[in-house]
N, C-alpha and C positions, 0 to 999 in steps of 0.2 A: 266298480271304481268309485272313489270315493273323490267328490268334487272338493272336497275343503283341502287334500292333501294336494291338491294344482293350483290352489287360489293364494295369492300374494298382495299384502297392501300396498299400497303406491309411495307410503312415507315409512317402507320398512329398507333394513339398509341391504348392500351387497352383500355383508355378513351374514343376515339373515337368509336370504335367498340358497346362500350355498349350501348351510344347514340344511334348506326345506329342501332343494335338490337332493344332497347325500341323503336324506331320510330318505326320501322315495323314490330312490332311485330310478328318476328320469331326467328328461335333458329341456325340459318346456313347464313353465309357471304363466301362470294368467293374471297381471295386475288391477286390481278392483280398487276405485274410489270407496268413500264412504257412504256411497249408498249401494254399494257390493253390483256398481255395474261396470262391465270389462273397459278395461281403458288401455290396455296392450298386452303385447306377449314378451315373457321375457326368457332365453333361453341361454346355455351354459358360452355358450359365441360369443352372445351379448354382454355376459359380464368379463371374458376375455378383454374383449374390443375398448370394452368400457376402463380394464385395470391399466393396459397398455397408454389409454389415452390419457391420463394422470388421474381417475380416479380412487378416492380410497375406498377401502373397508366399510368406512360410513355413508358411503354417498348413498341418495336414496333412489328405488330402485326406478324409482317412476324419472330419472333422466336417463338412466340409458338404455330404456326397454323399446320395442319397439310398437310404434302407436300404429301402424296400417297393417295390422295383423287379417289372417285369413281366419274365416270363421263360416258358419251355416245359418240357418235358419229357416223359418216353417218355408219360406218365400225363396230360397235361395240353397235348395238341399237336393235336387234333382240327380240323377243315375250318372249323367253327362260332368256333372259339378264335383262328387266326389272322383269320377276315374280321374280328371284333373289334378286333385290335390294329392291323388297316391302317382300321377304321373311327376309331381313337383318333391315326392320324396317325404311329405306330411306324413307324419305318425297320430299326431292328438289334434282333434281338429274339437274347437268349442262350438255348441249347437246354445246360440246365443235367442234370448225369449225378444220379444217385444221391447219392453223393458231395458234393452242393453244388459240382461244379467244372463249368468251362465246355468243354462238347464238342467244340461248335463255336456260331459266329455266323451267325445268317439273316438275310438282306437283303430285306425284305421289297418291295422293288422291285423285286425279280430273281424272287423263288421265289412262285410262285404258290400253294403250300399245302404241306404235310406228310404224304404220305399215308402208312396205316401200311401198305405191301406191298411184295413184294416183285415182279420181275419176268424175263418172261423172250422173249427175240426168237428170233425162229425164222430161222436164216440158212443153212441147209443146201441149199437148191436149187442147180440145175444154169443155172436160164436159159436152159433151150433156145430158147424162142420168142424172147429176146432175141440170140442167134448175128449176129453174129457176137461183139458188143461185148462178151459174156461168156466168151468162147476164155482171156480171160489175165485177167480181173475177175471178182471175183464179184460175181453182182448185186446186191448192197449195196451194194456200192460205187462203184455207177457213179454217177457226177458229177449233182448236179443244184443247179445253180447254185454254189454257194462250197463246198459241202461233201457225199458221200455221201448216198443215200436213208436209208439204215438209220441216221445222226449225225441226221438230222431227229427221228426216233425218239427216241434214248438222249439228246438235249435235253432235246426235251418231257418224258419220264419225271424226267429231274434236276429241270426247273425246278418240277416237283409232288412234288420233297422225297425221289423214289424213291432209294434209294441205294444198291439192290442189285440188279445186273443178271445173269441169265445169260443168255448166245448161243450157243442150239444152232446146229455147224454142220459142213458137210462138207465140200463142193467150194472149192476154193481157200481152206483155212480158217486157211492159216499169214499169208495176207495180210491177212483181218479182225482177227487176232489181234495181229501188228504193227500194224496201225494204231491201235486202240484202247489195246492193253496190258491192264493190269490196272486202266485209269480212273481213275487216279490223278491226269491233266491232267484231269479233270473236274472231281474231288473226289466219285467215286462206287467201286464196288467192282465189279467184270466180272471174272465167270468163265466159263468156256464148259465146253461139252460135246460131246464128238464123237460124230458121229452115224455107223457104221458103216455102218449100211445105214437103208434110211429106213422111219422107224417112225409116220410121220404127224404128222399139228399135235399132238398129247398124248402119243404112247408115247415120244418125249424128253424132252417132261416130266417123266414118270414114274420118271426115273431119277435125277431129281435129289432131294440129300437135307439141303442147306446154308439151305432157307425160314427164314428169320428172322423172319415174321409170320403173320397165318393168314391171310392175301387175296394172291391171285397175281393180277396182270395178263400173261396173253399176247398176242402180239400178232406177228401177219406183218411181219417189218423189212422187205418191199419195198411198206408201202402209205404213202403221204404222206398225212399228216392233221391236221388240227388241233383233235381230239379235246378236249372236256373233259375228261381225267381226274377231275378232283377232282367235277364233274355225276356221270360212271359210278357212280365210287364212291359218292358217297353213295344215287345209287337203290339201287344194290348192296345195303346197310346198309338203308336205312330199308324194301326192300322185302323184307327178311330172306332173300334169294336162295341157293340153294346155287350159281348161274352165272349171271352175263348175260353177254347176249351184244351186244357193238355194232351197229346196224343201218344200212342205207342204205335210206331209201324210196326207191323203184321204182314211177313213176307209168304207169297206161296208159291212156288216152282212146280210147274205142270212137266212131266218126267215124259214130255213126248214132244213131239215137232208137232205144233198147234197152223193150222191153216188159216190165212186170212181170205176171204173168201167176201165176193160180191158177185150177183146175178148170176146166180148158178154154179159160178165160175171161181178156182180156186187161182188168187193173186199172185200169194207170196206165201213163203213159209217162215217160221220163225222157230228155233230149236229152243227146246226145254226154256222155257223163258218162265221170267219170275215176275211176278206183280207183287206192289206194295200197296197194302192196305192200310188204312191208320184207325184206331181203335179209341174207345175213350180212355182216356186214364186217371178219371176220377178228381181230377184238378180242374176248379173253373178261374176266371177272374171274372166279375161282375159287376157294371155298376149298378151302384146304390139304388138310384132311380130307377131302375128293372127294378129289382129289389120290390121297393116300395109298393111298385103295383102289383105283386101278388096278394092272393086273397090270403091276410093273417090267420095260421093253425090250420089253414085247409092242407090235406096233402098232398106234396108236390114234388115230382122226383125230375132230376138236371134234364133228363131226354125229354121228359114234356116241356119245359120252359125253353130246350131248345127248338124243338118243334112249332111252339107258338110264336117264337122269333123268328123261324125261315119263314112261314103263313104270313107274318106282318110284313115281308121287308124287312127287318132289325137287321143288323151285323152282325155275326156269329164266325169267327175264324178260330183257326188250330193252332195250334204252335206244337211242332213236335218234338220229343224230351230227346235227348242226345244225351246219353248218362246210362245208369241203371232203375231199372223198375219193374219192383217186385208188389203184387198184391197179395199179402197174407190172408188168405182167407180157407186155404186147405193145409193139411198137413203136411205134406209133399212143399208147399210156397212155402210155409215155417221153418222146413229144414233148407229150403234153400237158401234162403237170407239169411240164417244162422251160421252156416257154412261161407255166406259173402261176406259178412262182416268181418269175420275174421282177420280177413285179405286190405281192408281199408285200414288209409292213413290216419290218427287221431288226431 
């Protein structure tokens, strides 16, 4: 989305406005001083209201726009702030800098929330159990339905506002890195990190020093999901966590009448009953400051770091995915999520 084609001067006329409207075909303009900082919204209502009240053609836009317009910013862009402004019926909402200038424009159709993290994909494997398909692909890359596993991913993470990605990786890592770039066809920021030798799900982590927030989402780029982000995080938040972790319940039905039983003595019976178990699923949140204190380039895999968090005391909770979730990492998971995709909405 291109900010120049939303932005409007303040000594331009109604004439002009309807122009900039019919060109770009939308219903909201953002009036900028001459020092290109936002001084109102002005939309297709407004210049209605404004013809009806005896203005003309020339009148300039900055009297009938309106000056207490809704906006965001670094301070004021929370998960609670945006469901508000799509409950108010907001389509383009301005994420306005410091400054008073306009950042950039969110679509509130498209972007699902703003979260404030940063993230990062894990793309260093080898794919062995995938061989052959992996000899000249890295397993991100391989095809599932219109676009790469790991594009499913750095989507989702865009459409919830993330806007800073790194992609650790190794094996064939000059072709991830062509394909993506620097995210700039996104409108996000990817950087990567090379993975010499393999340091686990966190000891690549740990070597990164570019966080731009204090919440890190990591995450396996060969699992297809459709993840709540913006759910994670806020248990994240409200449940003051130093990690959670995403979960898959793992259900198992004992196919017999199980016996409750104390001192000898059997209590109660219970028919074929099922237990839920919850498994990891490869998705942490983290903050930063965890982070930090791991020993840089040592390697570090998620189940150690969570283990030395329940030994301390730290907070460590779940959140379990309600959705789909598939880890490709056999032949058999490949054809399954090739087959599900199919079935999903674009």
């Amino acid at each position: 989305m291109n900010v120049n084609d939303y932005i409007i001067r303040q000594k331009a006329t109604i004439m002009d406005a309807l122009r900039q409207l019919n060109k770009t075909q939308t219903f909201t303009l953002f009036v900028v001083d001459e020092s290109e900082r936002v001084v109102g919204a002005l939309t297709d209502g407004d210049i209605r209201r404004g013809l009806i009240n005896g203005c003309s053609l020339e009148t300039d836009v900055f009297s009938i726009c309106l000056k207490s317009f809704r906006y965001v910013d670094r301070e004021n862009s929370s998960p609670q702030k945006i469901a508000e402004l799509r409950r108010l019926g907001i389509r383009l909402i301005p994420y306005i800098s410091e400054e008073g200038k306009i950042e950039k424009l969110i679509d509130l159709q498209k972007t699902k929330g703003l979260l404030p993290i940063d993230a990062v994909l894990m793309a260093g494997g080898r794919g062995e159990r995938l061989r052959p398909l992996t000899d000249d692909t890295p397993k991100p890359l391989l095809p599932l339905g219109e676009k790469p596993i790991i594009e499913y991913n750095i989507d989702r993470m865009a459409g919830y506002g993330v806007e800073n990605i790194t992609i650790s990786v190794h094996y064939l890592s000059d072709k991830i890195k062509a394909y993506f770039g620097n995210g700039e066809r996104k409108g996000i920021r990817i950087r990567y990190i090379d993975e010499d030798k393999p340091l686990g799900t966190l000891g690549a982590v740990s070597t990164i020093r570019h966080f731009e927030n204090d919440v890190v989402l990591v995450m396996n780029s060969d699992l297809f999901t459709n993840i709540d982000l913006e759910e994670f995080y806020l248990h994240f938040i409200e449940s003051e966590a130093d990690m959670a972790v995403a979960s898959i319940p793992y259900n198992i039905t004992v196919p017999y009448a199980v016996m409750q039983t104390s001192d000898g003595l059997v209590r109660a019976f219970e028919e074929k009953p099922t237990y839920t178990y919850y498994s990891n699923g490869g998705i942490y949140l983290i903050k930063r400051s965890i982070i930090e204190e791991l020993n840089e380039g040592e390697r570090c895999d998620a189940t150690d770091l969570m283990q030395q968090l329940i030994d301390n005391g730290r907070r460590l909770t779940y959140f379990p995915i309600v959705g789909y979730w598939i880890d490709i990492g056999k032949p058999e998971d490949y054809k399954k999520a090739q087959e599900f995709v199919k079935y999903i909405k674009k």
